[in-house]
C-alpha positions in Angstrom: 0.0 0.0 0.0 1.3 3.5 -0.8 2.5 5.6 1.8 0.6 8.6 2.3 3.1 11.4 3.9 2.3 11.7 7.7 0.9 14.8 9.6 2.1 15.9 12.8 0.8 14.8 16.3 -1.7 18.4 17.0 0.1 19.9 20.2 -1.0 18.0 23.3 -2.6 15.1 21.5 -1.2 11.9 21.8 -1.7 9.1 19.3 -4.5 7.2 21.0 -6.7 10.6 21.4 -6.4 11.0 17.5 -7.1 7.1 17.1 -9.7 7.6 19.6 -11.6 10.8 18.6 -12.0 11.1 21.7 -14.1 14.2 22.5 -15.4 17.2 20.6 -13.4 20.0 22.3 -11.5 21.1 19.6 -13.9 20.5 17.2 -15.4 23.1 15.5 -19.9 23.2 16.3 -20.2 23.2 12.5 -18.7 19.8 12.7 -20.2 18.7 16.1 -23.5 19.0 14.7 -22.9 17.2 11.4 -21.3 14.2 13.6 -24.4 14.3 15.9 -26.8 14.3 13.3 -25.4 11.6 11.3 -27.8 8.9 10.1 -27.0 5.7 11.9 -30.2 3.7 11.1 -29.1 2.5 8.3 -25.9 1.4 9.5 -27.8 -0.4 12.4 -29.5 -2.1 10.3 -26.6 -3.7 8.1 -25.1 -4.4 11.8 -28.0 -6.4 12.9 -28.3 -8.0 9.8 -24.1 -8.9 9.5 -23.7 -10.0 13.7 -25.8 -13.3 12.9 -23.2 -14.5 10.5 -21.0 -15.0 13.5 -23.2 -16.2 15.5 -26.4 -15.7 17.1 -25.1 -14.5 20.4 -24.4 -11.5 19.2 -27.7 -10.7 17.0 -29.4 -11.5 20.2 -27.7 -9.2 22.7 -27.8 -6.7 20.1 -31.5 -6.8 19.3 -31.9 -6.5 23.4 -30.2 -3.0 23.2 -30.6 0.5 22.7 -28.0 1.9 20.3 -27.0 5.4 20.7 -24.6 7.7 19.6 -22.3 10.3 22.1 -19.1 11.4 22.9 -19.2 10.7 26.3 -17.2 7.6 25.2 -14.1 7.4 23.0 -14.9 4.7 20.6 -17.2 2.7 22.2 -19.0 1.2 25.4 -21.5 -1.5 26.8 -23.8 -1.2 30.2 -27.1 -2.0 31.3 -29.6 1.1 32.1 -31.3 -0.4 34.8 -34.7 2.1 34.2 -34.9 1.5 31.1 -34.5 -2.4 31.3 -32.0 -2.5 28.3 -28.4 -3.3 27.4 -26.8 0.2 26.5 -24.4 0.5 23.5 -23.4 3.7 22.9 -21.0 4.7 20.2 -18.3 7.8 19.7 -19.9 9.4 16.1 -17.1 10.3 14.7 -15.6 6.8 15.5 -18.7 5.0 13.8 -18.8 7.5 10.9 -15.6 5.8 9.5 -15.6 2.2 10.1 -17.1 -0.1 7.2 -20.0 -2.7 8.1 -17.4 -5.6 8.9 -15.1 -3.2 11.5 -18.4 -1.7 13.0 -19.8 -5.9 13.7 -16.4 -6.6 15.0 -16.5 -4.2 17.4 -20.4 -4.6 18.2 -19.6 -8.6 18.9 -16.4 -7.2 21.2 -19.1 -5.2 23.4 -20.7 -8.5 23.5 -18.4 -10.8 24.5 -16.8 -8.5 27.5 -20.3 -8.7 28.9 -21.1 -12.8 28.0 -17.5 -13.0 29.7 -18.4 -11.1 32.6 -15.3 -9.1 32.5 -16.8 -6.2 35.0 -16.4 -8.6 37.9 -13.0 -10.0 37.3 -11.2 -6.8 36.8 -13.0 -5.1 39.8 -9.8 -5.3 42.4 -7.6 -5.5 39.6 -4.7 -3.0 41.0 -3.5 -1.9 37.5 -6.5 -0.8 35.5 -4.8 0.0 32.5 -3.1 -3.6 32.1 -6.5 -5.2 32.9 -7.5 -3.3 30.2 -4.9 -4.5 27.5 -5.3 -8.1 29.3 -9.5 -8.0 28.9 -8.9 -6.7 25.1 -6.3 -9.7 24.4 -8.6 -12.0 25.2 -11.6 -10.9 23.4 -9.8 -10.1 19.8 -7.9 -13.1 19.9 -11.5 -15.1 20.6 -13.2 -13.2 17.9 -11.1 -14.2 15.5 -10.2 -18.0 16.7 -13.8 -18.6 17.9 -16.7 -16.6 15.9 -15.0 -16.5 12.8 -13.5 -12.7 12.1 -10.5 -12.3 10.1 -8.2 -10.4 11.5 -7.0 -9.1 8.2 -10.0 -7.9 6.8 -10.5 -5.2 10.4 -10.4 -1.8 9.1 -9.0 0.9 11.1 -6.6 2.8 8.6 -9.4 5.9 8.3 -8.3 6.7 12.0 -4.7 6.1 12.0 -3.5 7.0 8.3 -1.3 10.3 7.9 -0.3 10.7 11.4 2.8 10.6 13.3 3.1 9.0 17.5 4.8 11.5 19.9 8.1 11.1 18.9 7.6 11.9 15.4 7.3 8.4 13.6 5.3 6.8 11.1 1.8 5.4 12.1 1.1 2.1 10.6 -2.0 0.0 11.1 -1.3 -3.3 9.1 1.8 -5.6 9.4 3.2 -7.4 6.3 0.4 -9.8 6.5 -2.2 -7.2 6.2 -3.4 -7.6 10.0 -4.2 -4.9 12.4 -1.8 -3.9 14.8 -3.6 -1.1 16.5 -5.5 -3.4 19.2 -4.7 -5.6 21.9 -3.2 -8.7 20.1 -0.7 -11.1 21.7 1.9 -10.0 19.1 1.5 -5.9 19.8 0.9 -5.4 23.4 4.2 -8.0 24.0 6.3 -7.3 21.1 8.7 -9.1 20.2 8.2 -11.0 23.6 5.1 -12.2 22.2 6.9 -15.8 20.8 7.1 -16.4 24.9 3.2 -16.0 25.7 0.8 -18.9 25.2 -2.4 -18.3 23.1 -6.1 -19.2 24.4 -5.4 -18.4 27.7 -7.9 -16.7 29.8 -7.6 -13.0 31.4 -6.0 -13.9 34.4 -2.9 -15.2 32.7 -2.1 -12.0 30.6 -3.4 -9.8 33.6 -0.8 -11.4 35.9 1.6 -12.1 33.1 1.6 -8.1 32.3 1.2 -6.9 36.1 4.7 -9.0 37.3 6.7 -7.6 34.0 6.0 -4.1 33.3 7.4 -0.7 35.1 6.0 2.7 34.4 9.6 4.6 33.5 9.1 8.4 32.9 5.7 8.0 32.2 5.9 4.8 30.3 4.8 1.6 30.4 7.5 -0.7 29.9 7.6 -3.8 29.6 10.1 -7.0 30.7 12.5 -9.4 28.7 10.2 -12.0 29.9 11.9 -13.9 32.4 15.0 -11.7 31.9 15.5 -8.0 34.0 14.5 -4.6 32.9 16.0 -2.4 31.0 19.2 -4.7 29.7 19.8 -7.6 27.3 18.6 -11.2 29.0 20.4 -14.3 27.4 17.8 -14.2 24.9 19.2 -10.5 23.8 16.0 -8.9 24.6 15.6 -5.6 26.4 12.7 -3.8 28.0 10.4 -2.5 25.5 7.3 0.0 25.6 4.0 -1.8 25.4 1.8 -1.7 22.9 -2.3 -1.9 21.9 -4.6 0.5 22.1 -7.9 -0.6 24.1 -10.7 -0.6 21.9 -13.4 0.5 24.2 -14.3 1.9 27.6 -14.6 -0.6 29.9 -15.9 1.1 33.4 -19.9 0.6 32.9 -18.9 -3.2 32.2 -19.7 -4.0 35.9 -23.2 -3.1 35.5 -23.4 -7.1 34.6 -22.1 -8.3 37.2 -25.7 -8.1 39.1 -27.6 -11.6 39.4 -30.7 -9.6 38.8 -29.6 -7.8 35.3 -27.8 -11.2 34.3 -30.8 -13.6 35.1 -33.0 -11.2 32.6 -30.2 -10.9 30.1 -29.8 -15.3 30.5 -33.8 -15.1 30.1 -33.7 -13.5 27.0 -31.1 -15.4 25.3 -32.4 -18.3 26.6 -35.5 -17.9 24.9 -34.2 -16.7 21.4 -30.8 -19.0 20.7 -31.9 -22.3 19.7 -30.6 -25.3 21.5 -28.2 -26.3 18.4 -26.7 -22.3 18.7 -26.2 -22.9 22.6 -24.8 -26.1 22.3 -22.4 -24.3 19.8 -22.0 -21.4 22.2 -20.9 -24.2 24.7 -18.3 -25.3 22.6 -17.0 -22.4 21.6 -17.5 -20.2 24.9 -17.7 -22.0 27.8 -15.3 -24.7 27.1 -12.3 -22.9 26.5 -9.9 -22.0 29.7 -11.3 -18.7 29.2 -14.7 -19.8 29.9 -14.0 -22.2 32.4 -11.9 -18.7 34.1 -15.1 -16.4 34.2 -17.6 -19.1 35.7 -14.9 -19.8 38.3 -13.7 -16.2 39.1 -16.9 -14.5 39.0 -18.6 -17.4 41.7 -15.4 -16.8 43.6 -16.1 -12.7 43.4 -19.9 -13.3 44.0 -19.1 -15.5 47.1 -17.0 -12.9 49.0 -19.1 -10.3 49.0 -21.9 -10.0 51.8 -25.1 -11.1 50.8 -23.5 -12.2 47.7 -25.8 -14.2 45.2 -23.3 -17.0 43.2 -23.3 -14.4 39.9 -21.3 -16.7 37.6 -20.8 -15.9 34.0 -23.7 -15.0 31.4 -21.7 -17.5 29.1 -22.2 -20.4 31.5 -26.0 -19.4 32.5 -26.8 -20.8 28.7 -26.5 -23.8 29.2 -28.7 -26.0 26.3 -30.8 -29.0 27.0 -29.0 -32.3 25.3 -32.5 -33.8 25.4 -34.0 -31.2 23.7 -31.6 -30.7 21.0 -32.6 -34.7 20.3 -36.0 -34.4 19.9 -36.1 -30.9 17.9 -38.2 -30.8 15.1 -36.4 -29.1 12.1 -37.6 -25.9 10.8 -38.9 -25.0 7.7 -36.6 -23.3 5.1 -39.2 -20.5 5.1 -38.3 -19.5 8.6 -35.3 -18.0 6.9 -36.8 -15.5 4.8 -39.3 -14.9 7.8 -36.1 -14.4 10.0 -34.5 -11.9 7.9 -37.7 -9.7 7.1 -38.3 -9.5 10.7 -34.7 -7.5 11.4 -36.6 -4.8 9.5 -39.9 -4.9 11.0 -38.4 -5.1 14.3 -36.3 -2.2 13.4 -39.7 -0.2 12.7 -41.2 -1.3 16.0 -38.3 -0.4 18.0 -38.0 3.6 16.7 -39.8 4.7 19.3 -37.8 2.7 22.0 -34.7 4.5 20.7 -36.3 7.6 21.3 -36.5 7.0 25.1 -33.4 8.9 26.5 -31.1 6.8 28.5 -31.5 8.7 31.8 -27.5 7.9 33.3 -26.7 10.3 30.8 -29.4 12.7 31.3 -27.2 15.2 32.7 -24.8 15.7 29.7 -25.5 18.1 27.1 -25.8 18.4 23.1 -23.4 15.2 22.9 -25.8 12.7 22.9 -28.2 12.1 20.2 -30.4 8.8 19.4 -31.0 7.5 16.2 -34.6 8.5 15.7 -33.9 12.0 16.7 -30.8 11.6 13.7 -33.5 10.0 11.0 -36.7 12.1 10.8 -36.4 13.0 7.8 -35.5 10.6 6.1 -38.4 8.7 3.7 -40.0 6.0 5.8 -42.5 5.0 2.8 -39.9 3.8 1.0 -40.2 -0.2 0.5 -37.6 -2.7 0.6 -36.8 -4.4 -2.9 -36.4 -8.0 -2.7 -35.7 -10.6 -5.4 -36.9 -14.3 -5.5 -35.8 -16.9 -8.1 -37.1 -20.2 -8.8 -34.8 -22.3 -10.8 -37.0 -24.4 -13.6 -34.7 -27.7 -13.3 -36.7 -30.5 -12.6 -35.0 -31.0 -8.8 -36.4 -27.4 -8.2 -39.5 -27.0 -9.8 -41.6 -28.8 -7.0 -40.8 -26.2 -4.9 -42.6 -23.2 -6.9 -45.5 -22.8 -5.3 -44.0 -23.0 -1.5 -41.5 -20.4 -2.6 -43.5 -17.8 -3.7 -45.9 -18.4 -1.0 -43.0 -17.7 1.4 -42.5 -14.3 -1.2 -46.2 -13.5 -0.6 -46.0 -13.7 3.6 -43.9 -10.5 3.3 -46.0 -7.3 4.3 -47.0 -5.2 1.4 -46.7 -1.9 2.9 -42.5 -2.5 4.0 -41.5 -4.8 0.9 -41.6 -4.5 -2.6 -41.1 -8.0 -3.9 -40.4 -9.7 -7.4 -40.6 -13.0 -8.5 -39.2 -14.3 -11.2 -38.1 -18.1 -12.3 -35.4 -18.8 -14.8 -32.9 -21.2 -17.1 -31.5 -19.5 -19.3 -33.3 -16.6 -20.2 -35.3 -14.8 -17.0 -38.5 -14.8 -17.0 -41.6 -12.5 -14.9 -43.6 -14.4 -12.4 -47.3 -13.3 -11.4 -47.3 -14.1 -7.9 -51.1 -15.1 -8.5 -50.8 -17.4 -11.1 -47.3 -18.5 -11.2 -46.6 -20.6 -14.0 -43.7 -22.0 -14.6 -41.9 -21.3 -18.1 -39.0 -22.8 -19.5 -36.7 -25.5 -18.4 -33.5 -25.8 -20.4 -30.0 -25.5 -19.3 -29.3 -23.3 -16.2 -27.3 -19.9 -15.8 -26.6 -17.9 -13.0 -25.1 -14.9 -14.5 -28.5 -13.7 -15.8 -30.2 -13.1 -12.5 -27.6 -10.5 -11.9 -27.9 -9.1 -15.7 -31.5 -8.6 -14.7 -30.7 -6.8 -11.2 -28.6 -4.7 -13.1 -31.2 -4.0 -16.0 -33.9 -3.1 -13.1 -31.5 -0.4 -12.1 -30.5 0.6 -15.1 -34.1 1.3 -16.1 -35.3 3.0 -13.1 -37.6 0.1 -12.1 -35.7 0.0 -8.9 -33.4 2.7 -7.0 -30.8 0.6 -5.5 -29.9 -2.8 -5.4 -32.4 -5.4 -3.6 -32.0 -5.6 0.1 -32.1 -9.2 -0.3 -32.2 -11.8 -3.2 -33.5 -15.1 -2.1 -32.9 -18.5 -5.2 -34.0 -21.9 -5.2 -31.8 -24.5 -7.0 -29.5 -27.3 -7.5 -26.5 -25.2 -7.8 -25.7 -26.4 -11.1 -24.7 -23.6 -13.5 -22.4 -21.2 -14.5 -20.4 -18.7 -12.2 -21.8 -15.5 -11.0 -20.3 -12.5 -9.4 -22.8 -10.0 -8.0 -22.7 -6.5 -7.4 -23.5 -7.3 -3.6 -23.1 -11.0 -3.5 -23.5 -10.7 0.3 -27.4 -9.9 0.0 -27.8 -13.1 -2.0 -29.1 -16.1 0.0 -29.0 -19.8 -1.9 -31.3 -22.6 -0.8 -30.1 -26.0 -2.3 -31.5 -28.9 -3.1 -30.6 -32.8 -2.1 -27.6 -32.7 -3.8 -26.6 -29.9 -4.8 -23.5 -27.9 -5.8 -22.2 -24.7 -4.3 -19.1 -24.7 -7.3 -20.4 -21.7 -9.1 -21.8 -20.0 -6.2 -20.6 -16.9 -4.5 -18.6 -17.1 -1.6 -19.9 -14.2 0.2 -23.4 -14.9 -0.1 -25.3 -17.0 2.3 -25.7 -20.9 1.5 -28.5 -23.4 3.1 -29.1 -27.1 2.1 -32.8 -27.5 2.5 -31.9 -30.8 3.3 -31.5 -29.6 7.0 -35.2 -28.3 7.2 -38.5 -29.6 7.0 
């Protein structure tokens, strides 16, 4: 990537508050305003919609909150606003402004997992803050990426760190050679070049400990340790102390609020109720039995235990526990549910504006710097529908399943969706929902779906691409590429091949439902 030539640090700014944005005071109100009036429903929405391909934990928790933009945080922040009965996100604008839809759901499912983790409550009489800090942040990154799927590569950060120069005047990367971030808390940049020493998969209290017997504060710095060598000169190893590195992604202090029995058992409730055993049997294996897991059930009991009165917490994590029983006897779901559970995010969206609206009232004595996203979207058009696409492949493993599909087309609400059927082979051809007749039945072709997506747009039948494009078939064809192969979602049949099929859109063998 070309270097861009590097601006200097502003007087009295260190790297992490430029990183950081983190507060409007030298801002001018021009610019305040036009931060705190940005249009976050929209991007919301995409969030919502992106968290469940990682998994359902964090669709779930996210649904259950309020988000809100201020800069009463630097980049971001989870708690629980205990009036209001919700879990609180609340976002930095002029961080959420420039992160793209997959940086923006990696650090939504962060906020998530501090609170499954119950991380409030295990750095509570942590004596070094600021290392619990890096040590929480370790953790969660490393578990995103090892655990729910996130690549580590594809984080984008470079629209806050690009052009800028640290405090004593050097370049300001924010990739390594392999394309990764190295602005967070990752084993490799908080230890350096000590990082070859630490183990991976560990849980808090190891890199907690691990930083809290190695580091000094030297003139204002952190430094830290030739692990298992002395500060400040070459070990056998020829390592010498080094300033540590990572930036904490979030504000951590309101992460406590989940550390009450009463706010986790409605939290556990509600999660309970919406994962489906075979997602918290999968949470199981991916949360709670990891050392990590097995740390924050442990060490939050322990916490719980000590105080007076103290009710046995635990971890959210290890309150879902599934039913192996259950999870035998399940009946499997229609394919239709799908479709149902992806027109919902929006209705649900609709239902919830005037929730937004209700003004989180631990932050009802700031100013102008907080601003919800209804109060931010007024004016934008709410009688504009949502386009979405079905297509029924005409091969004869496909065909059966006409009249089901459309009728799964037809259960979407008239007044919020504007939706188009069509079947195809290798021409495409217009479906009446009423009568649909099936027309055709040669060879097959995928490119020509997207040829008529394109020629919708191109002739003003629709303004944008579809929100969603939903196909039946047997996945045998020619290749594709979509505009926005990530809105396209491919039910197969018995069978069938996902060769030519994108690999960003979203794949389900019907062969798993009803």
């Amino acid at each position: 990537m070309a270097k861009k030539s590097a601006k200097k640090m502003p007087p009295g700014k260190s790297f992490e508050d430029i990183m950081i944005s983190s507060g409007p005071e030298d801002m001018s109100k021009e610019e305040r305003n036009r931060l705190l009036s940005i249009d976050i429903k929209k991007g919301i929405k995409e969030v919502s919609m992106s968290l469940e391909d990682f998994h359902g934990l964090f669709y779930q928790l996210w649904e259950m909150g309020y988000p809100r933009i201020t800069f009463s945080v630097p980049t971001a922040a989870v708690g629980f606003d205990k009036v209001g009965n919700h879990v609180d996100f609340m976002f930095n604008p002029a961080v959420w402004e420039k992160l793209d839809l997959y940086t923006r759901s990696f650090v939504v499912s962060h906020e998530c997992l501090h609170v499954m983790l119950n991380h409030g409550i295990r750095i509570k009489d942590c004596l070094h803050p600021s290392l619990a800090n890096k040590a929480l942040d370790v953790v969660v990154n490393h578990m995103l990426v090892s655990k729910f799927g996130f690549n580590r590569a594809s984080l984008d950060f470079s629209c806050l760190t690009e052009g800028y120069t640290d405090k004593d005047g050097n370049s300001v990367p924010f990739k390594n050679d392999r394309g990764e971030d190295i602005i967070l808390c990752w084993i490799d940049t908080v230890f350096g070049k000590e990082a070859t020493k630490v183990s991976r998969n560990k849980p808090f209290e190891y890199y907690y400990h691990l930083l809290e017997k190695n580091v000094e504060e030297i003139l204002g710095k952190l430094i830290l340790k030739s692990l298992g060598g002395s500060l400040g000169k070459k070990d056998g190893d020829g390592a010498a102390g080094q300033e540590l590195g990572g930036y904490i992604l979030d504000d951590h202090s309101q992460l406590s609020d989940f550390g009450d029995p009463e706010i986790q058992d409605k939290i556990s409730e509600y999660l309970n109720n919406g994962l489906g055993e075979d997602e918290k049997e999968d949470l199981q294996k991916r949360l709670c039995k990891t050392e990590e897991g097995n740390a924050s059930e442990t060490m939050s009991k322990k916490q719980a235990k000590s105080e007076p009165g103290g009710r046995e917490a635990g971890s959210l994590a290890g309150k879902l526990v599934y039913d192996p029983e259950a999870r035998r006897v399940q009946k499997k779901k229609k394919w239709e549910t799908i479709i149902k559970k992806w027109a919902r995010k929006y209705l649900t969206e609709e239902s919830n504006s005037d929730q937004w609206a209700r003004q989180n009232r631990r932050h009802s004595g700031l100013h102008t710097d907080l601003l919800l996203p209804s109060e931010a979207t007024n004016e934008s058009k709410e009688d504009e529908k949502i386009d979405v696409f079905f297509f029924q492949d005409t091969s004869g493993s496909c065909v059966h399943l006409l009249e089901r599909f459309f009728r799964a087309a037809l259960s979407l609400p008239d007044e919020k969706f504007n939706v188009r059927g069509f079947a195809f082979d290798t021409e495409v051809y217009d479906v009446d929902f009423k009568k649909p007749e099936i027309r055709g039945g040669g060879g097959t072709r995928f490119d020509i779906m997207e040829s008529r997506i394109q020629q919708e747009l191109k002739n003003g039948k629709i303004q944008r691409y579809p929100d969603a494009v939903f196909v039946i078939t047997d996945g045998y064809g020619c290749n594709v590429i979509p505009e926005k192969a990530e809105k396209w979602n491919w039910f197969l049949t018995e069978g069938g091949s996902r060769n030519n099929i994108p690999k960003k859109s979203r794949i389900f063998d019907l062969a798993d439902f009803e």
